[in-house]
N, C-alpha and C positions, 0 to 999 in steps of 0.2 A: 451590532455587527452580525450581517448573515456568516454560515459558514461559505468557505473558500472550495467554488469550485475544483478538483483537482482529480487530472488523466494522468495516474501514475503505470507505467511498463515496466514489468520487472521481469528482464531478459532470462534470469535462474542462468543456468551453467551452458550458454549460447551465443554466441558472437567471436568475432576475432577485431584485428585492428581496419582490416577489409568491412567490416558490418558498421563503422561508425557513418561510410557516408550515408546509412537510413536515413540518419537522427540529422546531418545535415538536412538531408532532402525536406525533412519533415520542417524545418525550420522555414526553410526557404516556402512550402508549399502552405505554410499556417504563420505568416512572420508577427501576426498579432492579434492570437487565440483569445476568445470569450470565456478561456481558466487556465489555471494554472498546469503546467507539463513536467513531469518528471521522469526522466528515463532511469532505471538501477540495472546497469549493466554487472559483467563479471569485476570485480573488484580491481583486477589488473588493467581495465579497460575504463574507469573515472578519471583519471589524471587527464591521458590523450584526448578524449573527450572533450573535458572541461576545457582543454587549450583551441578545440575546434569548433567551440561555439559560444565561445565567450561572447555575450553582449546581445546575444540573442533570446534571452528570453527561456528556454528550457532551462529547468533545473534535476541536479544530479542526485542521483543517492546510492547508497548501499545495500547488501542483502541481509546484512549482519553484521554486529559488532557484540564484545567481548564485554563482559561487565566492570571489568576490571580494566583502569588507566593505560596499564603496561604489565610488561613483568613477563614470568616463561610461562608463556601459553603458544608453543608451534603452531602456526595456521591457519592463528585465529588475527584479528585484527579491535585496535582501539579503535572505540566511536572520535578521538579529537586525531587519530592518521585520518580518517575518512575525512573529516573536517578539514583538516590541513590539503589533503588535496583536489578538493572542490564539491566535497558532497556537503549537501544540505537538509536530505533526507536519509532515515533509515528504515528499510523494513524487517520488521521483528516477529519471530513467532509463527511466523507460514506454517500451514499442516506439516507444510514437508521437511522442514527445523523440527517440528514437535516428531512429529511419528519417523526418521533419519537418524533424529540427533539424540533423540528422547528427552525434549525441551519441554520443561512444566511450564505454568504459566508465573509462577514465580519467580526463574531463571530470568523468564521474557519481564517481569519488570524490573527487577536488577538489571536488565542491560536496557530497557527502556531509560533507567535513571541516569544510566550513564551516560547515554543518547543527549537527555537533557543536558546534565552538567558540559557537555561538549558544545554545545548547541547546537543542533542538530534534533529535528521535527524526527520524533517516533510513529513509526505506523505500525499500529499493533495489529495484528491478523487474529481472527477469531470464525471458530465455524465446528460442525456437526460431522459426523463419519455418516454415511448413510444408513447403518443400522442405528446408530442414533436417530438417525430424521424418520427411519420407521417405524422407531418404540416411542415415538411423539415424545422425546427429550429436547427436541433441538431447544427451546426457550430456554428451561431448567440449564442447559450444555454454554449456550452463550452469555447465561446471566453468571453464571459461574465461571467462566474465561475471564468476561472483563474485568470481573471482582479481583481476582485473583493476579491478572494482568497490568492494571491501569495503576502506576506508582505515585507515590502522594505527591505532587508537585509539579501534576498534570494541569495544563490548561491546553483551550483553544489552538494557542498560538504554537504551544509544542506537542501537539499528540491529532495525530489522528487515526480513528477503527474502521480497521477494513473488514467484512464480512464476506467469509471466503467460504462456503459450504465444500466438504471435502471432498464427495462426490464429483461434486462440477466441476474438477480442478482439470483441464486438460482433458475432459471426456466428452465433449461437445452435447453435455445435456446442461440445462439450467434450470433452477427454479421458475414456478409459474410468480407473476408478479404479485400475485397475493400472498405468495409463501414471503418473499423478499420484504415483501411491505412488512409481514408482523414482526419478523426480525429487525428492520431497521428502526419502527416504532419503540419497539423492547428499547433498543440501545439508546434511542434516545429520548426514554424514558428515564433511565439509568441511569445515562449520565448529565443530566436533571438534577438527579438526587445527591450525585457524588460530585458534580465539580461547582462551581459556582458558575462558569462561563459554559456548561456542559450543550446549551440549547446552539452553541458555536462551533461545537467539532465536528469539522466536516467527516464525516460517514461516506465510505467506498464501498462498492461492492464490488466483488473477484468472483470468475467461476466463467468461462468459456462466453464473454462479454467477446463479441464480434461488429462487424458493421452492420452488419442486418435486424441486433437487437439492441442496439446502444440505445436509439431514442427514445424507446418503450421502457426502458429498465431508466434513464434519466426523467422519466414523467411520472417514476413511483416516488410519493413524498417521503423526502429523509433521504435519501440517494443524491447525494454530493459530487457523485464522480465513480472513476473506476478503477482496479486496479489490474491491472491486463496483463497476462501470460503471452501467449504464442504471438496472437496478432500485433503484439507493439514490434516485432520484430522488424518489420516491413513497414515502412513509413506508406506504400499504398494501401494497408490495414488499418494502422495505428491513426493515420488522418483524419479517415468516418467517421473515425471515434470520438475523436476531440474536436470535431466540426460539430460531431450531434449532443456532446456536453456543453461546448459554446452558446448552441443554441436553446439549451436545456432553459 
């Protein structure tokens, strides 16, 4: 089995009940995408969602879940609530959870575990600060995320690593595709060595992925898909994008 194409948006703290007809339109203008689609709206906004596109083909996620089942944690949510109400995916670990929340990467796979036990696909986020990318750490910075990240009872089918340079996050610069390439080679070198299905998780890359660079960044090998900030917002954005990973 190849990896699974996959255009995952993850809205961060943007939209209201007004901003779902995007994720309509989107459906309607891509009603049967060449990958998989995942929208991860503000947490209050997956239920209504998931009740206006049922059958369509999009799937939903979260931005975060809690390590723990239940129990008193104010504010935080369990990965099997997200599950119960129509999520499929989670994403875990974003720079902005790590350097925000001050999230290790051991936190991130204790709630990746949880993710699984729930069932529910983890997307583990891993990436470099820029003074990192400038003391030529980045390899050394993401061989030690995913280590440190990826929970034993990883496969395929439930995990997939986004590589999200923290730089490019919302700064409209991006790596040149040579830089993306030895990063995504690294990881899925890596996880080669660590999972037994490891040559099958699909690999996203995040970092100011727009229309105008989506099918140059989908023709670097090991790039599976993306994981999109600003532009999924707007289903006239979000579309290019998952037209030009379709076509990938």
């Amino acid at each position: 089995m190849a990896p699974r194409k996959l255009a995952a948006g993850n809205w961060k703290m943007n939209g209201t009940l007004a901003a779902l007809a995007e994720v309509e339109a989107l459906a309607e203008a891509h009603p049967a995408p060449g990958c998989d689609v995942l929208i991860c709206p503000p947490a209050v906004l997956i239920h209504p969602l998931s009740a206006r596109i049922e059958g369509r083909g999009i799937k939903l996620g979260g931005q975060d879940c809690h390590a723990k089942a239940s129990g008193a944690h104010t504010g935080d949510l369990a990965a099997a609530q997200l599950a119960d109400v129509g999520a499929s995916h989670v994403i875990l670990g974003h720079s902005e959870r790590r350097a925000d929340h001050g999230e290790t990467s051991e936190m991130v796979a204790a709630k990746a575990r949880a993710a699984h036990e729930a069932g529910l696909v983890a997307i583990i986020c891993l990436g470099e600060t820029e003074a990192q990318r400038d003391a030529g750490e980045t390899l050394d910075v993401i061989a030690a995320q995913l280590a440190a990240s990826l929970p034993e009872g990883a496969t395929a089918a439930n995990t997939v690593i986004a590589y999200e340079p923290v730089w490019a996050i919302g700064t409209g610069r991006t790596p040149t595709t040579e830089q993306i390439a030895e990063v995504h080679a690294l990881l899925r070198a890596d996880l080669g060595k660590r999972l037994s299905d490891g040559a099958d998780v699909a690999l996203l890359y995040g970092g100011s992925v727009k229309p105008s660079n989506a099918a140059e960044i989908f023709a670097i090998p090991h790039v599976n898909g993306a994981l999109v900030g600003g532009a999924s917002l707007k289903a006239a954005d979000f579309g290019p994008i998952v037209a030009a990973l379709s076509a990938a």
